[in-house]
N, C-alpha and C positions, 0 to 999 in steps of 0.2 A: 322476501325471504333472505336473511342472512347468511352468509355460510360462512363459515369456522374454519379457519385457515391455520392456526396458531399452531395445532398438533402437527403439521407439516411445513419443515423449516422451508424446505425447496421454493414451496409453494412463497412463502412469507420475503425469499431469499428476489424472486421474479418479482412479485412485486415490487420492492425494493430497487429493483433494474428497472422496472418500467419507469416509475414515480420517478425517476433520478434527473429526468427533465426538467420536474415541478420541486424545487427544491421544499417546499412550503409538506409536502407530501412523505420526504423521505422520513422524517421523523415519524408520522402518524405508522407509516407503516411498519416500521421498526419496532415502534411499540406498542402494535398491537400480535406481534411474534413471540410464544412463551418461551423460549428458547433461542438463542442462534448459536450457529455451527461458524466454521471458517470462513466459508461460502459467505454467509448472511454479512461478518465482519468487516470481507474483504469487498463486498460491495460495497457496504455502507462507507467506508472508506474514501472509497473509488467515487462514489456520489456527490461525496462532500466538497472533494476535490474539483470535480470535473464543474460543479455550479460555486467555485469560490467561496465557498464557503469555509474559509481557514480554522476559526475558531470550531466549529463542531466537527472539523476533520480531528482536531487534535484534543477534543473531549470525547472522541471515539474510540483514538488511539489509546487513549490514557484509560477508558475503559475495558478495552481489549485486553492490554496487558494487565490489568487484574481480574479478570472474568475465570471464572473456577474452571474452564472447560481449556485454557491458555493451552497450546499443542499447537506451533508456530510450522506453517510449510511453506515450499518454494513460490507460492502465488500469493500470499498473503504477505510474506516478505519484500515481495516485487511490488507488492500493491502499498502497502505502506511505506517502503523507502520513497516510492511517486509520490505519496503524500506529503512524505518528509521534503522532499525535494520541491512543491510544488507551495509549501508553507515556507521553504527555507528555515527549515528548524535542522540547524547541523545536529546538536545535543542527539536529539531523539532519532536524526538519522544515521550517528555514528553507534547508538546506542540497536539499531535492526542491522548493522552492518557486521558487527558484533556476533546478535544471533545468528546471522548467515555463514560467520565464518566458526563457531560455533555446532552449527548444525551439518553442517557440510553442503550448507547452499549457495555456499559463493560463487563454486565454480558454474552454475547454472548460468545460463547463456543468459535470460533475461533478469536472473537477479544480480550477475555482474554488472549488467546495462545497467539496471537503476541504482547500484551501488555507484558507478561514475557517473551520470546522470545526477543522483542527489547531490555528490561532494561538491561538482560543479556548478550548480545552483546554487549550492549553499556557501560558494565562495572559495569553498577549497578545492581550487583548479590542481594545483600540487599533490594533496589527497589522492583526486580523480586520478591523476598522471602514475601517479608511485602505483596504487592498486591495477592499474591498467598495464602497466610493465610488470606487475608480477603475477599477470595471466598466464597462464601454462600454455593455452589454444586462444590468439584471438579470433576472433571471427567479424567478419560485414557487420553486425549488430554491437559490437561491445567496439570495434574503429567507428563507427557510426555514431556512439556515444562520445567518444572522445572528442573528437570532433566537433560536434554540436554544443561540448564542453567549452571548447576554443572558444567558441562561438557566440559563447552566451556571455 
């Protein structure tokens, strides 16, 4: 017996998080969802990255931002500057760094971390530095960033 998952994104969305072990899987399950929300986006994201997979991280990205449903939040922007940062694509991660400051999600604790985090990966330790001194509050996780910035 088949069952029919597509009308429920959640559903499509767990899958998605399960399969993200078996890279060969996240696709199928992707596309067999009629729809994705945030959620769905910001995992498949998250999948693509986590099994090195550069290229379909950043054909995912490229289809997110034109997906009719585009309504960009604080986790999806955190999840995709990791990507950007994790491709080393500065372009595309100066380009979500943008919409965060933008949206008013910069100052979020873990989307400031991957805003220094990306710059720093992507070469721009000075980037990382300057946005990092013009935090209002740092905290343990965004000195932890920097840091690791050094470091890399």
């Amino acid at each position: 017996m088949k069952v029919e998952y597509e009308c429920y994104p959640f559903v499509g969305t767990a899958l998605i998080s399960v399969y993200a072990a078996f890279k060969d899987e996240i696709q199928n399950a992707s596309l067999s969802m009629s729809q994705h929300d945030l959620v769905a986006w910001s995992t498949m994201i998250t999948a693509w990255v986590q099994n090195g997979c550069d290229k379909r991280a950043r054909k995912t990205l490229a289809e997110f931002q034109s997906a009719p449903i585009f309504s960009i939040d604080d986790s999806i922007l955190s999840s995709c500057l990791s990507a950007c940062a994790g491709l080393a694509s500065q372009e595309m991660g100066k380009w979500f760094h943008a919409c965060s400051f933008k949206t008013g999600f910069e100052s979020y604790v873990h989307v400031a971390s991957s805003i220094i985090d990306m710059h720093s990966k992507c070469g721009g330790i000075k980037d990382a530095l300057k946005f990092f001194d013009g935090l209002n509050a740092k905290t343990v996780v965004s000195w932890t960033a920097m840091m690791s910035g050094y470091a890399h």
